[in-house]
VOGU-3710 file (C-alpha; in Angstrom, 3 decimals, decimal comma):
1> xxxxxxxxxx> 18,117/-2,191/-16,885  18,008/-4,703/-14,222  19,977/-8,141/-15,031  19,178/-10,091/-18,230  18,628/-13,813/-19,113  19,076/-14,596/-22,870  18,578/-17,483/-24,251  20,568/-18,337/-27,369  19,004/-20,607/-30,235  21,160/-21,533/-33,059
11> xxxxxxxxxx> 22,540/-24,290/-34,059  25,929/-23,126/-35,335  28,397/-22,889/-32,231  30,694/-20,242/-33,778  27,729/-17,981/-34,041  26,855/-18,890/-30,451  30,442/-18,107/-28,729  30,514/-14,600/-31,063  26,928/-13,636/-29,536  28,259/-14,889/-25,344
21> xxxxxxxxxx> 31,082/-12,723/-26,609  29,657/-9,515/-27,688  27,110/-9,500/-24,991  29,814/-9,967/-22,366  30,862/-6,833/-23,455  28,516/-4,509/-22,892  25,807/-6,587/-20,460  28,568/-8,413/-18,377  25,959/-9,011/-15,841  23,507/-10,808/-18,043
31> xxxxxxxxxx> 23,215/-15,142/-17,948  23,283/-16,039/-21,537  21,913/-19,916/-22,017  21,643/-21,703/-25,327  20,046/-24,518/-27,165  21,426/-25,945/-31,169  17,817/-26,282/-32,037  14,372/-25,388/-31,436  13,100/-28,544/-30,130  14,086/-28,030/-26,353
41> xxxxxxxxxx> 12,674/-24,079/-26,644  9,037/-24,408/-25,413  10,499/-26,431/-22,586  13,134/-23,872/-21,367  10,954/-21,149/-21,566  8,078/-22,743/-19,632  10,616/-23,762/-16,777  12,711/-20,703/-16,581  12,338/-16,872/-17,031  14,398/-15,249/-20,151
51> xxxxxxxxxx> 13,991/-11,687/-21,230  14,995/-12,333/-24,565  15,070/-14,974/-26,838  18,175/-15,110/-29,647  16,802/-17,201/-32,888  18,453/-17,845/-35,548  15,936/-18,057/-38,802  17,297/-21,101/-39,958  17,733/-24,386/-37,726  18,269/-28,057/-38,039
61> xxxxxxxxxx> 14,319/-29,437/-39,405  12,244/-26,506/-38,512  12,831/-22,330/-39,880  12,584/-20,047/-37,245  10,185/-18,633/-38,980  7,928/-21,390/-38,106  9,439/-21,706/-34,641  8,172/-18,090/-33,859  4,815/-18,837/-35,083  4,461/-21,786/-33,265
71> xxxxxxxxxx> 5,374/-20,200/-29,876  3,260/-17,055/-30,769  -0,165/-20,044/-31,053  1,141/-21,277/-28,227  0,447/-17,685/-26,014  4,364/-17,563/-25,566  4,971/-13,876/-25,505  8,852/-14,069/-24,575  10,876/-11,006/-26,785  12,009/-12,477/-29,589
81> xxxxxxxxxx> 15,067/-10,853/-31,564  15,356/-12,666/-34,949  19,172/-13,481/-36,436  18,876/-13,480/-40,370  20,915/-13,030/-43,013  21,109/-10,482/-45,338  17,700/-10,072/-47,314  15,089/-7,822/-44,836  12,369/-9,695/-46,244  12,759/-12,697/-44,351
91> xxxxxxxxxx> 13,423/-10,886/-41,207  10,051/-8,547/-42,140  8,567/-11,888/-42,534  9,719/-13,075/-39,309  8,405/-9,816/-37,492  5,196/-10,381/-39,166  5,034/-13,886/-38,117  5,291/-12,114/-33,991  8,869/-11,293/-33,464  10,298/-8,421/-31,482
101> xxxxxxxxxx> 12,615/-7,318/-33,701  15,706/-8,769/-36,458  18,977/-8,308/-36,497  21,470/-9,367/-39,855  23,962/-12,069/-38,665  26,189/-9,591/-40,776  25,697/-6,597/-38,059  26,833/-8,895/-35,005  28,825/-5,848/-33,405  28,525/-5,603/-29,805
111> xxxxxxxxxx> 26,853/-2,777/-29,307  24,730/-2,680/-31,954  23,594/-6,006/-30,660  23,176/-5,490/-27,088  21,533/-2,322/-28,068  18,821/-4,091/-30,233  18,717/-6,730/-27,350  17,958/-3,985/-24,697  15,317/-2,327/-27,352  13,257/-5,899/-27,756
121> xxxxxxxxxx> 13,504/-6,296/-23,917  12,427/-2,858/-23,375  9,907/-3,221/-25,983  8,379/-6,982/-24,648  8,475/-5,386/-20,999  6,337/-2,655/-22,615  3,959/-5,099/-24,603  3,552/-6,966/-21,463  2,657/-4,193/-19,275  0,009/-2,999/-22,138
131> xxxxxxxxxx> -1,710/-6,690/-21,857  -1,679/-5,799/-17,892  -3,264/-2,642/-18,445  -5,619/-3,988/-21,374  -7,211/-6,774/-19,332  -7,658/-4,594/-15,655  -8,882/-0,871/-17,668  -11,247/0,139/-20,149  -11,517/1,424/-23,462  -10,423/5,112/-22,918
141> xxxxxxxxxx> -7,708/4,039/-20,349  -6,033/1,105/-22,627  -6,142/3,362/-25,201  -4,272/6,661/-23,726  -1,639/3,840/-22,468  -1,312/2,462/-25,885  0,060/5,911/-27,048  2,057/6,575/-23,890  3,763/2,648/-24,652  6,529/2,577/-27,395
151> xxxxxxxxxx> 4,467/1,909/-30,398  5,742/0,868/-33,569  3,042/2,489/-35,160  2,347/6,335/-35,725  -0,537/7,066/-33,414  -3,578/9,914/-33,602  -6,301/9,614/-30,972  -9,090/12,448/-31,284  -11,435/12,985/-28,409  -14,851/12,806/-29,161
161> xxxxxxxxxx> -16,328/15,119/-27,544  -13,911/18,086/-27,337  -12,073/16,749/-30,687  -8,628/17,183/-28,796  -5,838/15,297/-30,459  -3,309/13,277/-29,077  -0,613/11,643/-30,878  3,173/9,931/-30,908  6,536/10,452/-32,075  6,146/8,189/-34,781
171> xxxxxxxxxx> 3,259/9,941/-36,329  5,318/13,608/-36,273  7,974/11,498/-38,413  5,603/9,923/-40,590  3,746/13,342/-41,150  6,462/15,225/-41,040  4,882/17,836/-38,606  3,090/17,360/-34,908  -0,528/18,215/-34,154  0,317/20,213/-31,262
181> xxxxxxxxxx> -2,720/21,667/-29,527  -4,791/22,045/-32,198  -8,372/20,313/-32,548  -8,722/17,345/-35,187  -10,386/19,904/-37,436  -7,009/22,103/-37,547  -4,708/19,445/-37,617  -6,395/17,522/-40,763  -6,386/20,871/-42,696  -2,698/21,033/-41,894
191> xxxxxxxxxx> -2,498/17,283/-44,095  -1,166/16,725/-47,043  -1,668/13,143/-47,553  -2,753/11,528/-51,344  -5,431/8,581/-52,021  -3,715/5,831/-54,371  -5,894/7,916/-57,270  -3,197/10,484/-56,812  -6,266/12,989/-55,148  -5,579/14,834/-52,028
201> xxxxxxxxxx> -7,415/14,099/-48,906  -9,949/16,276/-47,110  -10,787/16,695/-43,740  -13,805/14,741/-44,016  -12,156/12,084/-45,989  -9,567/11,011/-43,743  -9,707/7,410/-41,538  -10,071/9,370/-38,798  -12,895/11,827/-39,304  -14,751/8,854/-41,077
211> xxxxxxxxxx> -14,732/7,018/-37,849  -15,699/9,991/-35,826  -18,609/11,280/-37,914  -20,177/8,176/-39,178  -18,614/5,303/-36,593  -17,232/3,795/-39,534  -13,873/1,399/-39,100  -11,448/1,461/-41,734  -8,770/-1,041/-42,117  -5,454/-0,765/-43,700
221> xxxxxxxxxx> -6,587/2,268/-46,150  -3,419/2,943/-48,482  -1,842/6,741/-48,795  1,045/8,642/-49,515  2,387/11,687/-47,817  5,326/12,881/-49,875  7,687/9,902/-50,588  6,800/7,488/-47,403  3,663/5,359/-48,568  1,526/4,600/-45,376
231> xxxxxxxxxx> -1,364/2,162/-44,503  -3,875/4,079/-41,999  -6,369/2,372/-40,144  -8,976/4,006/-37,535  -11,887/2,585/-35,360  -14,442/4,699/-32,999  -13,273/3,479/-29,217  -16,189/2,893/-26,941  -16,591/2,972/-23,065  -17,772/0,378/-20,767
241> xxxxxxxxxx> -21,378/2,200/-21,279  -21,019/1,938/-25,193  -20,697/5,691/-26,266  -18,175/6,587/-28,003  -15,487/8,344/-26,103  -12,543/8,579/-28,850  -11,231/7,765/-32,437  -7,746/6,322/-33,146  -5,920/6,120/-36,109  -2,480/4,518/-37,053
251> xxxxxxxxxx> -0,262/5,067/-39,494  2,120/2,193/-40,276  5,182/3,279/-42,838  4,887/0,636/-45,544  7,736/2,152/-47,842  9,823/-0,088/-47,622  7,379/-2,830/-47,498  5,831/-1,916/-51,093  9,551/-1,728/-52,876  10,527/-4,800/-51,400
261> xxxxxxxxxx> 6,827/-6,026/-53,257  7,551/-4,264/-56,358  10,887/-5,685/-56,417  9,376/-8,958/-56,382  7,044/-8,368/-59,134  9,769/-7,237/-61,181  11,737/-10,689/-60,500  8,535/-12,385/-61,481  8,036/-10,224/-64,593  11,689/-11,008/-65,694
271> xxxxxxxxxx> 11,421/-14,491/-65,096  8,562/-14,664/-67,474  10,068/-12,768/-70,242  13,088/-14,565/-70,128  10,901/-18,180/-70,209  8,973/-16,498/-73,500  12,517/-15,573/-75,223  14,282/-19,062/-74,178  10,945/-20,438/-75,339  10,525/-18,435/-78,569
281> xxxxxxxxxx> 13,976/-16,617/-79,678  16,172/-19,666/-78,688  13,997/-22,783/-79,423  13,930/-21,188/-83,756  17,786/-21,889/-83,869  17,573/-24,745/-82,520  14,948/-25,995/-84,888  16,746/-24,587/-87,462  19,889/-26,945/-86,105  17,707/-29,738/-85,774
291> xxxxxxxxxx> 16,438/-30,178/-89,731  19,915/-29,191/-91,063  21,619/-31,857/-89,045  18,378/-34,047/-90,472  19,024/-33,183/-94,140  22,937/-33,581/-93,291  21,896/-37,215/-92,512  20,560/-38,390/-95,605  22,737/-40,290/-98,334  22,218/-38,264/-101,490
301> xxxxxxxxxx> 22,976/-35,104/-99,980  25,335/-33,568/-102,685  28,495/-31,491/-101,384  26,673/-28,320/-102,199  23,836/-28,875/-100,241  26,274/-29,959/-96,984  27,938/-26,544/-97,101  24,327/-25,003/-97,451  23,192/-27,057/-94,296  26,468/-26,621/-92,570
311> xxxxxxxxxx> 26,378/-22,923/-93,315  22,582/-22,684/-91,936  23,684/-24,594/-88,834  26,728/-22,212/-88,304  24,365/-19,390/-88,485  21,937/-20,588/-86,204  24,614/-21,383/-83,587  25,547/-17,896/-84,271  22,143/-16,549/-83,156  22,041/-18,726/-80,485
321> xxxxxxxxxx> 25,274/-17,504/-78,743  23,926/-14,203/-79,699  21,005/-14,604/-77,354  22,588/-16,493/-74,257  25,866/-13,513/-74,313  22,957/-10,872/-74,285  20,411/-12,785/-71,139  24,082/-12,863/-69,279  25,109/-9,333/-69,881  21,545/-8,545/-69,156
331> xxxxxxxxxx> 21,769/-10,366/-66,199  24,761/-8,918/-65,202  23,828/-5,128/-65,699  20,777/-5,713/-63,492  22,295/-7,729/-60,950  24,976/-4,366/-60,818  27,810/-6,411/-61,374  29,109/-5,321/-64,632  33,327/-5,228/-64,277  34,171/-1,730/-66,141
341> xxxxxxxxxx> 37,929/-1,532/-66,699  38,244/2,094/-68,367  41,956/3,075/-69,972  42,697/5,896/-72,205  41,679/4,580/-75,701  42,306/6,422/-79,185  38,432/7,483/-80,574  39,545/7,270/-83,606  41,053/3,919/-83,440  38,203/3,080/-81,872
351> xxxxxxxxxx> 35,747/3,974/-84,526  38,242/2,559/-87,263  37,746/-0,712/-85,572  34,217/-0,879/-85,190  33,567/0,563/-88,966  36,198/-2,356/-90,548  34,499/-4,725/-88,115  30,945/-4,100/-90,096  32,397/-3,267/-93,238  30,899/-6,607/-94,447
361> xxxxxxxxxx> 27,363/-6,065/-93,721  26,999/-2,856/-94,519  27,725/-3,996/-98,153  25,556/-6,464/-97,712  22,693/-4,349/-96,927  24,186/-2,024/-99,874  24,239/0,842/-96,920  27,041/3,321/-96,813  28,965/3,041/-93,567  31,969/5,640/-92,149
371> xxxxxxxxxx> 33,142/7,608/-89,420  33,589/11,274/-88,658  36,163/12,185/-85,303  35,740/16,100/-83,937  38,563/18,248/-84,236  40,202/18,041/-81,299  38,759/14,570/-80,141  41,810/12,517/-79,050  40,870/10,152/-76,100  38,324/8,378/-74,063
381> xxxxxxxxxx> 38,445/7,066/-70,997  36,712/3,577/-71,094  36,733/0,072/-71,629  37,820/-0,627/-74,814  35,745/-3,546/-75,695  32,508/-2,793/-73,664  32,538/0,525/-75,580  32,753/-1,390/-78,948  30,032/-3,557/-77,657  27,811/-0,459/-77,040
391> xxxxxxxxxx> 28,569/0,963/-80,991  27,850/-2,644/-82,487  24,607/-2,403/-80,720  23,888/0,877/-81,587  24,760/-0,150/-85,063  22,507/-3,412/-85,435  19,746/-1,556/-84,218  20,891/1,309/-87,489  21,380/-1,818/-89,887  18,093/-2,986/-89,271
401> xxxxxxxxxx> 16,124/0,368/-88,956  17,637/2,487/-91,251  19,716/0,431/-94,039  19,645/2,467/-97,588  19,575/6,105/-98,223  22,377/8,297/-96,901  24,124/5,489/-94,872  25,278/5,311/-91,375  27,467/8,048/-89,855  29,558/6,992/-86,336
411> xxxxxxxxxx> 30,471/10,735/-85,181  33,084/11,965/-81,566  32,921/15,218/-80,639  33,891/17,012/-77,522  31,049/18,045/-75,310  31,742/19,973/-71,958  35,040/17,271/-71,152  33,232/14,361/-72,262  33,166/12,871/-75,740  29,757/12,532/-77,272
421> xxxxxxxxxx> 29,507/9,781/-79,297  26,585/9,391/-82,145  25,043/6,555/-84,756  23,195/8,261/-87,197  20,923/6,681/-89,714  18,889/7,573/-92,239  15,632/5,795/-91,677  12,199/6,692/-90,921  13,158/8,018/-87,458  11,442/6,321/-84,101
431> xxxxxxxxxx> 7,705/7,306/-83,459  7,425/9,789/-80,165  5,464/6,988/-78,651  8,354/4,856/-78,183  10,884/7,181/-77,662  10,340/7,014/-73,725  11,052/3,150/-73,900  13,251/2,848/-75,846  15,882/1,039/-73,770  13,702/-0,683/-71,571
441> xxxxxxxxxx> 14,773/-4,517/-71,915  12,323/-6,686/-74,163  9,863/-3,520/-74,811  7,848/-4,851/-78,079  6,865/-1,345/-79,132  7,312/-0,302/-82,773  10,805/-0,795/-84,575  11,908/-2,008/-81,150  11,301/-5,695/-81,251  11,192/-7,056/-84,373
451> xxxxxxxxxx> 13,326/-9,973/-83,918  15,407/-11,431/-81,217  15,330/-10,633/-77,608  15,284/-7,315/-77,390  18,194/-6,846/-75,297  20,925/-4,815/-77,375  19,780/-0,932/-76,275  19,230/-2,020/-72,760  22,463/-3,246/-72,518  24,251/-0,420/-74,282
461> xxxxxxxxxx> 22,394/1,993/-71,432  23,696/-0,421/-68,841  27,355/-0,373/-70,114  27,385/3,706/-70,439  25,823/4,352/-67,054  28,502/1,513/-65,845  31,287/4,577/-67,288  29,220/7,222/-65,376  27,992/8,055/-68,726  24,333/9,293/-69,975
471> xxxxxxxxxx> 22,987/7,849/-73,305  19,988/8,971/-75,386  18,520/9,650/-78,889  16,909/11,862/-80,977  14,830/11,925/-84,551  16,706/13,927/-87,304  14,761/16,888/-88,803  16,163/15,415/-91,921  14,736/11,893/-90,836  16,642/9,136/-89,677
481> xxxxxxxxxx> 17,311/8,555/-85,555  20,752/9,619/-83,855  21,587/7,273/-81,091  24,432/9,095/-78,848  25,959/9,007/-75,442  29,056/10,211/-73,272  31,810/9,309/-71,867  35,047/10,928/-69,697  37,102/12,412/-71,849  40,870/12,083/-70,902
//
């Protein structure tokens, strides 16, 4: 590659000496210029010639997110490799907007850099040779060069005439197979590609076939072909003369695309359940604070009734905490930043603990509470009080669903160099339609969300998977539900 000009935007000059630096390396050839803002960009690039423009996304009064649109109205075609930060999605968004390429400020080694440099360079030089070729050719010649080009983009072109298919790299990975010299009839029998419906494609149906049988264009039609989710899009392509010569479709790998969208609907959908439980679950103690204080207030309040108000505010305080300690933890667990610190702990000290820690409301729901250890069952390997947090859960939920009758039963037992623990109760067992959701955070099905937020199974799951554990449950024959899960045995 012939000598390069780079031009640098970004306002931070640390950043800018590191970038000088690392290209210096490995292009020690190239004239690297720079500029704190974007202000001065338009300008440079309209006096002087640069093969690749640095950005930064962020700059003093203007995102270079907004600086690459504006240069992209303005017909400025320069190669453009985006600096971001960690989060793809703003770089995506930046590519979207008519960048080259991005590049995390966190993967500024020299040669990855320089090598991402030299891949937007090679791939502008290529974009601007295909605008060359699109404005002096026609249809059949600007599209055989498209496919030649480096295109992002997985590429089928079927002749119309002789139905010969030509195609790109890209498509062979998307498809996981090449067309080789067959016709398009062979090669879309070879498919395996699903509509959104889940239904297979046939020949006929595909982009492809639709534009070549009925001249139809198709835009940004949704499949799947295994795990990689796709968008495919295919027009007829006409000659000067207007008969159809060819059909093209593309194939654009959206994978990562529709996680990164999913992942945001999740974020929303969390946000508003948490908004409905602060609203709802947090606003009742609250209210329940507010009149006690109000009857605490008035004159000819007697000394029993303050300890009745006083107790009722206590209480409510109590379910308050209650809620905020379970949105953190929940927070935490999802966030993957739960601290496990696991140490050989005695199971049956540990069940001791957790049984004399209950002992007073399990005589106040008049339901039998004790523990059972395995023969043989000596030690865990966990965190002491994140594994009692995971048995009071277990527990509440057994206090609440099964109270009466035979009692709770806390069990260990070894199972293949794990201990299995298990909360037994004697209710009226879980209905099979729940079963599956069961420890999905603020599910409202049956027996799951009676009161409160919903958050005590999820975060039992998200404490034993934190151990490398698995945790489950299972209806009783004899009724009742047996909530149980494992962790390293010592």
């Amino acid at each position: 590659m012939s000598e390069l000009r780079l031009l640098v935007v970004d306002d931070d000059e640390v950043d800018r000496s590191a970038i000088r630096r690392a290209v210096a390396v490995w292009e020690p050839e190239a004239v690297v210029e720079d500029l704190p803002d974007g202000k001065g960009l338009s300008g440079a690039l309209a006096s002087r010639h640069f093969d690749c423009v640095l950005l930064d996304h962020e700059l003093p009064g203007e995102s270079g997110l907004d600086v690459v649109r504006r240069l992209r109205q303005a017909g400025i075609q320069v190669p453009i490799l985006a600096l971001t930060g960690a989060d793809d999605t703003v770089g995506s968004q930046i590519v979207a907007a008519g960048a080259t390429d991005f590049l995390p400020k966190s993967d500024l080694e020299p040669r990855r850099l320089v090598r991402r440099i030299r891949h937007a360079v090679r791939l502008g030089r290529a974009e601007a040779r295909q605008r060359a070729i699109q404005r002096e050719l026609g249809a059949e010649r600007r599209l055989l060069a498209a496919v030649i080009e480096q295109m992002p983009a997985g590429v089928l072109i079927a002749k119309a005439q002789s139905g010969e298919v030509l195609y790109n790299p890209q498509l062979e990975k998307l498809l996981g197979f090449g067309p080789g010299g067959a016709d398009i009839g062979g090669f879309l029998a070879r498919c395996r590609a699903a509509k959104t419906d889940g239904s297979v494609y046939r020949p006929e149906e595909w982009p492809i076939s639709r534009a070549l049988m009925s001249r139809e264009a198709v835009l940004a039609e949704e499949m799947s072909c295994g795990t990689v989710e796709l968008r495919a899009s295919a027009a007829p392509v006409y000659d000067d003369d207007g008969d159809m010569i060819a059909a093209v479709m593309t194939l654009d790998d959206v994978t990562e695309e529709r996680k990164a969208q999913r992942a945001v609907e999740r974020a929303a959908n969390v946000r508003e359940e948490i908004l409905a439980i602060v609203s709802h679950d947090l606003l009742n103690p609250l209210n329940s604070i507010g009149i006690a204080v109000e009857q605490l207030a008035q004159p000819e309040i007697d000394t029993a009734g303050r300890e009745k108000y006083a107790a009722a505010i206590r209480r409510s305080l109590a379910r308050a905490d209650r809620l905020i300690r379970d949105l953190l933890d929940a927070a935490i667990i999802e966030a993957g930043r739960l601290r496990i610190e696991p140490r050989a702990v005695s199971v049956r000290h540990l069940l001791a603990q957790v049984v004399h820690d209950h002992e007073l409301q399990a005589q106040q729901a008049e339901t039998p509470l004790r523990f059972e250890v395995g023969s043989g069952v000596e030690k865990v390997r966990a965190d002491r009080d994140r594994t009692v947090q995971v048995l009071a859960n277990l527990l509440g939920n057994a206090f609440r669903y099964g109270p009466g009758g035979a009692g709770i039963v806390l069990s260990a037992e070894h199972e293949d160099g794990r201990v299995r623990f298990s909360v037994c109760d004697s209710g009226p067992g879980i209905p099979a339609d729940v079963l599956p959701y069961i420890f999905d955070r603020y599910y409202q099905g049956n027996r799951v969300r009676r009161a409160g937020a919903g958050l005590g199974l999820a975060i039992a799951k998200g404490i034993v998977e934190a151990h490398g554990g698995t945790i489950g449950v299972d209806n009783e024959p004899r009724g009742g539900a047996r909530f149980w899960f494992t962790l390293p045995a010592t």
